[in-house]
Structures are given as C-alpha cells and as structure tokens.
N, C-alpha and C positions, 0 to 999 in steps of 0.2 A: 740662551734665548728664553727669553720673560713669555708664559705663557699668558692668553688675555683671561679676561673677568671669565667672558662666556666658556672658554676652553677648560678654565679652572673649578667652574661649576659644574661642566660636563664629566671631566674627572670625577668628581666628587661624586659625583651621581652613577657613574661605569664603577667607581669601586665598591658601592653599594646597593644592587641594584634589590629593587623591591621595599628599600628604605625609603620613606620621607623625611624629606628638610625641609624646615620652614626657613622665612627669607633671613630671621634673625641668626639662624644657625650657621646658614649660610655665607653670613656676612661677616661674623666672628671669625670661621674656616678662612674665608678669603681677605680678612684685612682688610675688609671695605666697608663701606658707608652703603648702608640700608636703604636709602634711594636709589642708590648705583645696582645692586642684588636687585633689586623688587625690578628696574629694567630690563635687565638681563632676564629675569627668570619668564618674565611676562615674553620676552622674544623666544626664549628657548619652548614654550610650550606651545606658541603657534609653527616655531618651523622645527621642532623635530617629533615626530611620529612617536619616540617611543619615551616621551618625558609628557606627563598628563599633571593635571589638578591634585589634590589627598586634602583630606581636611585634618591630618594630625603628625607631629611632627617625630619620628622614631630618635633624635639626640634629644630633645629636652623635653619628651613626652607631652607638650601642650598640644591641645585640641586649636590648631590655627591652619590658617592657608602655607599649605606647602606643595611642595612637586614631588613625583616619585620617577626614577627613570625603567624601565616595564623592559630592558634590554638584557637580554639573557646571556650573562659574562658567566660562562665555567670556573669555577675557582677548586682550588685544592683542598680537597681535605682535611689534611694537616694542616697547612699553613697558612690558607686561606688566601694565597696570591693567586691571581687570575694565569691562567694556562691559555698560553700562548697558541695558535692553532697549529704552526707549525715546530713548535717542540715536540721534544720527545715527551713519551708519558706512559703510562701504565694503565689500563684499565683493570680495577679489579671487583669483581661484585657492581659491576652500575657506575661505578665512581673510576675519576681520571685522578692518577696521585705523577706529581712533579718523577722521575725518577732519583732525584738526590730526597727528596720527604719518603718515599718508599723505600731505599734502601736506609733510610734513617730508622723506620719504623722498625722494619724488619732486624736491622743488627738491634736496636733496643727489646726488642723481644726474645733476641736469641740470648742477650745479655741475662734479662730476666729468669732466665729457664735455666742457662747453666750456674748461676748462683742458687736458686732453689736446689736442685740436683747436686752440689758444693754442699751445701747445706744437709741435706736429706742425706749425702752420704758420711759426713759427721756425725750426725746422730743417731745412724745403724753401724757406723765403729765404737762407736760410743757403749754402745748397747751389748755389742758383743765382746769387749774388751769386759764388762760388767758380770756378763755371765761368766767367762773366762775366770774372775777372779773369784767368783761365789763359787765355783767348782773346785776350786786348788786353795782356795784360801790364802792366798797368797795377798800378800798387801797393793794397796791400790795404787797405779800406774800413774803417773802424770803425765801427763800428753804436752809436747812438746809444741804443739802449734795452735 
C-alpha cells in the first residue's frame, strides 16, 4: 500500500525531528513536483500542531522557508532507529538502547578488552622468556605462534 504525498512528508519529518526541510528537499525525497510539496507542506502546518515554519533548511543548508517537525521520537543511540514504545529496551545512563544495539555494544567491548589482555599477555611472555635467556645464555627461543 502507496503511502500519500502528506503521509510521506510526515515520515520524513517523525524520522528527523528537530531538522528542517525546505520544499525543494522535500520534493527530491518524495519524487514530486515542487507545487504538489509547497501544498502539502502549507496543509501540514495549519493542521498539525507539532510541524511549524524554519527559515533554513538542515539537507541542503540554504537559508529558505522550510518546516521542522517539534515531535519528540526517542531514537537509539547506536543506531539511530526510533524505539518503539512498546519494545523492549534498556535504559542506561539517560539513554534507551534497542536490546539487540546493547548487546551489540557490549559483546564489542568485551571483544576489545580480551584482545588487548591476548595482547598484553604476549608481551609479558615475551619479556620473560628474554630475561630467561639473558640469565642462562642460552640461545634465543622462537615462539611458535
């Protein structure tokens, strides 16, 4: 089912909220003719409350008439996609994280720490194998891995 001009502007507007688009931005986004955008946008600011006026435009930076929508969509942290009210979620510090972007987060950090720690204990085998050898004189080992 073919979403309409206005439905597909309102999108546009819910998945960026606090941005402005000017009508040409808008008209690019939606495949439409810049008459048709400049109607829609003029209906959308008398009947919805939380879509108002901007005099500049946050895609193509020019200083022109655009709308912003003032609708306060939660979005993710990580990823940036809007959080569903009734999904599950995480709160952590202030911030709502997806739970599949939080356990993303979390195994990548744990990933991080145990190669450092791989790492770090390499180069105190290393060290000690060193001393090892400076003590005995013994010729120097090659390490197999």
């Amino acid at each position: 089912m073919a979403l309409s001009l206005a439905q597909t502007v309102r999108c546009l507007l819910a998945n960026s909220p606090g941005e402005s688009l000017c009508d040409s931005c808008l008209a690019f986004a939606c495949e439409a003719s810049l008459l048709e955008i400049r109607d829609v946008t003029a209906a959308l600011v008398v009947a919805e409350p939380s879509i108002r006026h901007s005099t500049s435009c946050a895609s193509c930076r020019r200083t022109v008439s655009a709308i912003v929508s003032e609708a306060a969509v939660l979005k993710c942290p990580h990823c940036s996609r809007p959080l569903d009210e009734g999904a599950a979620g995480v709160m952590i510090e202030g911030e709502r994280f997806h739970d599949a972007c939080l356990r993303r987060l979390i195994s990548d950090e744990t990933i991080r720490v145990s190669r450092a720690l791989t790492r770090r204990s390499r180069e105190l085998i290393e060290r000690s194998r060193q001393r090892l050898r400076e003590r005995h004189g013994s010729p120097p080992i090659k390490d197999s891995a």
